[in-house]
C-alpha positions in Angstrom: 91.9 12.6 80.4 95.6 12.4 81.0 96.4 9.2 82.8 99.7 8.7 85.3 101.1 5.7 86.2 103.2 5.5 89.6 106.2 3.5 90.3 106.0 0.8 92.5 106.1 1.6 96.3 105.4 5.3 95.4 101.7 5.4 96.0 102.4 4.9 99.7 102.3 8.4 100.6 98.5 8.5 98.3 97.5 6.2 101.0 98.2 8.7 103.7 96.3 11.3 101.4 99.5 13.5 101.2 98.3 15.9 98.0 101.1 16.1 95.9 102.7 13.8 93.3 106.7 14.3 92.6 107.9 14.1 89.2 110.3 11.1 90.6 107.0 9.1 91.6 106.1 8.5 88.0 106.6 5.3 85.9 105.0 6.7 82.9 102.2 9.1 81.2 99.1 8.2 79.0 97.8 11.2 76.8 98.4 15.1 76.4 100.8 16.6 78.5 99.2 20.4 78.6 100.1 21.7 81.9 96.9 22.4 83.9 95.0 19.4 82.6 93.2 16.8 85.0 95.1 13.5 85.5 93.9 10.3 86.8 96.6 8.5 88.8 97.0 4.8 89.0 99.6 2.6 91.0 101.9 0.3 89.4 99.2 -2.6 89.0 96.4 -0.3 87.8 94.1 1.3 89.9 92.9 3.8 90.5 94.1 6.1 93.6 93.4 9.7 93.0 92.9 12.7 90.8 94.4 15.7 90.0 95.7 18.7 88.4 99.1 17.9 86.3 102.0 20.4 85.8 105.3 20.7 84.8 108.3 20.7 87.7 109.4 18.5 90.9 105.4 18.4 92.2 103.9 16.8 88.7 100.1 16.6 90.4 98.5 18.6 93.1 95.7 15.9 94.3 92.2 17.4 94.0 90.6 13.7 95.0 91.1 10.4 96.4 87.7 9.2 95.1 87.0 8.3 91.3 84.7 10.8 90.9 84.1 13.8 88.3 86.1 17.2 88.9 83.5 19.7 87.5 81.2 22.5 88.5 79.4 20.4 91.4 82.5 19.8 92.7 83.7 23.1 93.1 80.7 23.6 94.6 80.8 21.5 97.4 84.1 22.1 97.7 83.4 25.9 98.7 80.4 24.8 100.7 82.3 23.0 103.0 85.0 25.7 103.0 82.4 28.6 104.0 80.7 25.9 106.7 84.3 25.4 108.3 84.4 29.6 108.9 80.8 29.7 109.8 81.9 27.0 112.2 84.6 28.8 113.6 83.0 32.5 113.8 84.6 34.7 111.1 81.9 34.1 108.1 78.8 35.6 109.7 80.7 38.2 112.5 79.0 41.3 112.1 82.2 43.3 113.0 84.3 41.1 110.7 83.9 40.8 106.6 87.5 40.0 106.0 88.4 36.3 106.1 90.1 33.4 104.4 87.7 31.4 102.4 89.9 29.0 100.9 93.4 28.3 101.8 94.9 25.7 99.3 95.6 22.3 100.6 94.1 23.1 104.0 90.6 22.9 102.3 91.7 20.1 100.0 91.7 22.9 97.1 95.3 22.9 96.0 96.8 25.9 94.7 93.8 28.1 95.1 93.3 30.8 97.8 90.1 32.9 98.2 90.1 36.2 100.4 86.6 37.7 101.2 87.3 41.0 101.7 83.5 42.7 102.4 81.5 42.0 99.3 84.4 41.5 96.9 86.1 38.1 96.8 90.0 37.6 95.5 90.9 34.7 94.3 94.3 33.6 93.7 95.4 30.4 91.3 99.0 29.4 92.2 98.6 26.2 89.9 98.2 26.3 86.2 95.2 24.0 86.7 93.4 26.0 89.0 94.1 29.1 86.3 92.2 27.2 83.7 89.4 26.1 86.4 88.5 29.8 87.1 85.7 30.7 85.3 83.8 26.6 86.7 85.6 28.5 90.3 83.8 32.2 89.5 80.2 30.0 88.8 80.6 28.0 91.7 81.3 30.6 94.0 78.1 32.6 93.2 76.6 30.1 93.8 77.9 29.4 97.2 78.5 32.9 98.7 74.9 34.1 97.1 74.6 37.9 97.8 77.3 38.0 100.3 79.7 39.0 96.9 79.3 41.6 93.9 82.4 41.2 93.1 85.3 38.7 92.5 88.6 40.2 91.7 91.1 37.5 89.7 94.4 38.4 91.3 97.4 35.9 90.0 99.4 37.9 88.1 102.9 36.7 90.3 101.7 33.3 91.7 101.5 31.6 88.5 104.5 29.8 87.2 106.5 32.0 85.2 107.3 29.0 82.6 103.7 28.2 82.0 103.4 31.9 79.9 99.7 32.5 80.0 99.9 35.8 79.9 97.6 36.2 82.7 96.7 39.8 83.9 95.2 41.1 87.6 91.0 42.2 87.1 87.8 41.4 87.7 86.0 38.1 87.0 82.8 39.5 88.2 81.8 43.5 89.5 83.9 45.6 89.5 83.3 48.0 92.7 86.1 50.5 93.4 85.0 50.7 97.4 88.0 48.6 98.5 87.5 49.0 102.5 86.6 46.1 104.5 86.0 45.4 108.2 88.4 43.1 111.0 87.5 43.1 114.4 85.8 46.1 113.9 88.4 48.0 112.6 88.3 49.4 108.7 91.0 48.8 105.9 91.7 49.8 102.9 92.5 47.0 100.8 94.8 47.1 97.8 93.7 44.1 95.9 95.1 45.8 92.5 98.7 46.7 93.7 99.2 44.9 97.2 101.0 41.6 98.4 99.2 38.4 98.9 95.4 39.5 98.2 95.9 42.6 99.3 96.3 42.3 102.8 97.6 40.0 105.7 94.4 38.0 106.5 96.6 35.4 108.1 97.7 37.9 111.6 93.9 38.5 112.5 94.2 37.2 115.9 98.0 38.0 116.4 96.9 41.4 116.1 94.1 41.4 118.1 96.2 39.6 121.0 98.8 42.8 120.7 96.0 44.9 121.1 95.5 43.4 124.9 99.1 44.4 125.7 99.3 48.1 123.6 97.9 50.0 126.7 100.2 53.1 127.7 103.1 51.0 125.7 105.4 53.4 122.8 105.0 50.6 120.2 107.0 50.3 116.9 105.8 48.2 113.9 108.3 47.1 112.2 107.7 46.1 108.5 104.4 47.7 108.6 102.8 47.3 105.2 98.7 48.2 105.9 99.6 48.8 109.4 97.7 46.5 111.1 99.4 46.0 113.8 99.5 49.5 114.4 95.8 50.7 114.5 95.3 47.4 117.1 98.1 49.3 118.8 96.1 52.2 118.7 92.7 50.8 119.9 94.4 48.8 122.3 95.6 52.7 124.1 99.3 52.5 123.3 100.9 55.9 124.2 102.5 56.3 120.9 102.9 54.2 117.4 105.8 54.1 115.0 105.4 52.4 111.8 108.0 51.5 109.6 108.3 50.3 105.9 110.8 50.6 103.1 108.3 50.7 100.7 106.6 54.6 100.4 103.7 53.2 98.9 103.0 50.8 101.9 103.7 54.5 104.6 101.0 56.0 102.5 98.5 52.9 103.1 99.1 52.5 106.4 98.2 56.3 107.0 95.2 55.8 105.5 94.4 52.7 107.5 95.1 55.0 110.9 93.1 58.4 109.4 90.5 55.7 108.5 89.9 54.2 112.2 91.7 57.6 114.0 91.4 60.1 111.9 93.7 63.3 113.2 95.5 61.1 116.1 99.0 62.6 116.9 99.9 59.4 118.5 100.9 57.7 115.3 103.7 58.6 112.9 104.8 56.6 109.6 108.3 56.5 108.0 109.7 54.9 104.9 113.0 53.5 105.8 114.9 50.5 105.7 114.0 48.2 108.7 117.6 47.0 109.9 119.0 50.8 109.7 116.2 51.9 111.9 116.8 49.4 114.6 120.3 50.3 114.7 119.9 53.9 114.6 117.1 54.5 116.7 117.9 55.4 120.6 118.1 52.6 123.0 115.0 52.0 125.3 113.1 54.5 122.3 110.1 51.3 122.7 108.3 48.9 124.9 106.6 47.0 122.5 108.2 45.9 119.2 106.4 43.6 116.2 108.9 42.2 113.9 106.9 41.0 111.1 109.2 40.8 108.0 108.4 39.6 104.2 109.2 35.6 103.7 113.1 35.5 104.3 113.3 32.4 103.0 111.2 31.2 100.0 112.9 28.2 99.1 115.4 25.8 100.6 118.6 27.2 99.4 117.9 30.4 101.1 117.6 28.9 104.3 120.8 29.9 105.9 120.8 33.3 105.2 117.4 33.7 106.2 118.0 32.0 109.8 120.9 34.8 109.9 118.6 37.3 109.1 116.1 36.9 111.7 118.6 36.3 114.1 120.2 39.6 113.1 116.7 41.2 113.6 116.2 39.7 116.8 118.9 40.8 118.3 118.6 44.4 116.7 115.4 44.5 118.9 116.5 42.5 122.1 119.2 45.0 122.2 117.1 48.1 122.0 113.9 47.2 123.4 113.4 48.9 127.1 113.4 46.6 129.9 110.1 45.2 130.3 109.3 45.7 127.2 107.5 43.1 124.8 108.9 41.9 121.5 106.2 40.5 118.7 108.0 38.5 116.7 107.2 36.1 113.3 108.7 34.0 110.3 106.0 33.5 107.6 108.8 31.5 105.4 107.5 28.1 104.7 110.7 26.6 104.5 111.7 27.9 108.0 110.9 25.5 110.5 109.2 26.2 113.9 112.5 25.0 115.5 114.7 26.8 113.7 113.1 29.8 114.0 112.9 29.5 117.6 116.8 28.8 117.4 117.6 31.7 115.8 115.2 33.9 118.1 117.0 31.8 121.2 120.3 32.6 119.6 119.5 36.6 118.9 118.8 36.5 123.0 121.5 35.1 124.1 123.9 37.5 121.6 122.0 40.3 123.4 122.7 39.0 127.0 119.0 39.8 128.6 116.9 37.3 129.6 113.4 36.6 127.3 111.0 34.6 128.4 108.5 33.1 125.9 104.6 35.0 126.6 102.6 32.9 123.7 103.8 30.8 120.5 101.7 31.8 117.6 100.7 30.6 114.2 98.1 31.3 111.4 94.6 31.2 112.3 91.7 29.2 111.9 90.6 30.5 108.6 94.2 29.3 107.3 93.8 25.6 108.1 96.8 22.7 108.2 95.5 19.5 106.5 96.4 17.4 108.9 97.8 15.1 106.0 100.4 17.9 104.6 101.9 19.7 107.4 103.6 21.8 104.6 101.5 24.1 105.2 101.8 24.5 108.4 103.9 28.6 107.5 103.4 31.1 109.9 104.8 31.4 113.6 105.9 33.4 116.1 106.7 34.4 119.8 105.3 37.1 122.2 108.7 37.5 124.3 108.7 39.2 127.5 112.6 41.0 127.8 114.0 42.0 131.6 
């Protein structure tokens, strides 16, 4: 096994079980340097301190363990146990109107660089870490084992989150199954879900409750979902009794999807209507007081640090867009899912769009990602999604 030696003084944030090792941390390496590999990590005096998966760039190890122990099928095992107990615990694993949840969610379950979406009885799993690529098939074993005959089928969906560098010319299929029925169940609600083609998994676990909350305010509302994608937020909308429902996406694929999410739940229901158009065009273009309800729920504007400034810009250009057309009264839905946006800088640049538009907003709820998408209390990294329900006079 690879071995890592830390400088001194940089095993401090090790002690506060922080997950990841920078590149800068390291005094020296012991043994093969292929990318994906375990490494054992000891501080400048020799011992030991934790275990992990190395690769190549500024984060050198993602820490699977703080305890010398072995990193092999059991341990997957009772990695995913505990995983699946913490949704039993909090009601989404055994919800008889609910098969869609997060099982694993990276760092939050002290599983670095691995998500797994159950989706009905096909799991997805997604490595974002060369290590967890190469730990699949131990990750595929252990998961039958945990999830029994709650899964047929785990579909092996990392195509884009690997590192590009690494070339492991890894392609999107199934580890296990192979069903074509891709509809699954949220609140009671079916999806289609497009684990072959779609982002993330295949669908936006992670706004489960945000969508159910816009549901309780939908009622006898003209409601336009911005950014639509499967158009979640709109058949909530539609449940909920909102008068009518606009959905809007640049992407034509993602109009067709979300008209089969609303045949699927409402088949024939005139109050909905899909177009494919760019998201910043409608808002301007569209008549002034056209909505009372408006969800704002755009792609990461900011993926890394460097786009931070044009990203705030953005969403304070969005804001505003929908501050300054909304009808008074109305209610404005609004996130940032970009990690390297902060919570207060997001709310500066929602604070700034309503000022620009002169109405007075008054903050409903502050939202974030739900239970199933845990923050390890040690890496508040990954702490990503928030949002506002704004009431606008």
């Amino acid at each position: 096994m690879l071995t890592i030696t830390l400088k001194r003084g940089k095993d401090e944030s090790l002690r506060r079980f922080h997950p990841w090792i920078f590149s800068g941390a390291i005094q020296h390496i012991d043994g093969p340097q292929d990318e994906g590999s375990l490494a054992r990590v000891l501080t400048c005096d020799g011992s030991y301190i934790a275990t992990g998966h190395w690769q190549v760039g500024s984060i050198a190890v993602r820490v699977l363990t703080f305890t010398d122990e072995p990193v092999d099928g059991a341990f997957w095992q009772r990695r995913l146990q505990v995983a699946l107990e913490a949704r039993r615990a909090i009601g989404v694993a055994d919800n008889v109107s609910n098969d869609t949840f997060r099982l694993v969610h990276g760092e939050g379950d002290n599983l670095p660089g691995l998500v797994i979406d159950i989706y009905g009885k096909t799991a997805v799993m997604q490595a974002h870490s060369v290590g967890m690529h190469r730990c699949r098939y131990e990750l595929v074993e252990a998961l039958k084992a945990v999830m029994g005959d709650r899964i047929d089928n785990i579909f092996y969906k990392s195509e884009t989150t690997l590192p590009f560098k690494a070339e492991l010319g890894q392609e999107n299929g199934f580890l296990l199954g192979g069903s074509p029925d891709d509809v699954a169940m949220e609140n009671g609600l079916r999806f289609h879900i497009d684990w072959l083609r779609g982002q993330k998994t295949g669908f936006f676990v992670d706004q489960r409750d945000n969508r159910s909350l816009l549901e309780r305010y939908a009622k006898g509302r003209d409601v336009l979902n911005m950014f639509c994608y499967t158009g979640g937020f709109s058949v909530y909308a539609l449940r909920g009794g909102a008068r009518l429902v606009h959905s809007v996406d640049s992407s034509a694929k993602a109009v067709d999807l979300v008209n089969a999410n609303v045949a699927l739940n409402f088949p024939n229901d005139a109050r909905h209507e899909a177009f494919a158009e760019d998201a910043f065009r409608y808002l301007v273009e569209m008549a002034d007081g056209a909505y009372d309800l408006i969800v704002l729920d755009p792609p990461a504007f900011a993926k890394h640090k460097d786009a931070l400034h044009n990203a705030l810009k953005g969403y304070t250009r969005l804001n505003l867009r929908a501050f300054e057309k909304i009808r008074p009264g109305g209610i404005v839905f609004t996130f940032s899912c970009s990690q390297a946006v902060s919570k207060d800088q997001f709310r500066t640049a929602v604070f700034t769009a309503a000022a620009q538009s002169g109405r007075n907003v008054r903050i409903l709820h502050q939202l974030h990602q739900p239970a199933d998408h845990p923050v390890n209390i040690y890496h508040p990294e990954g702490e990503y999604l928030k949002g506002f329900v704004l009431f606008v006079e």
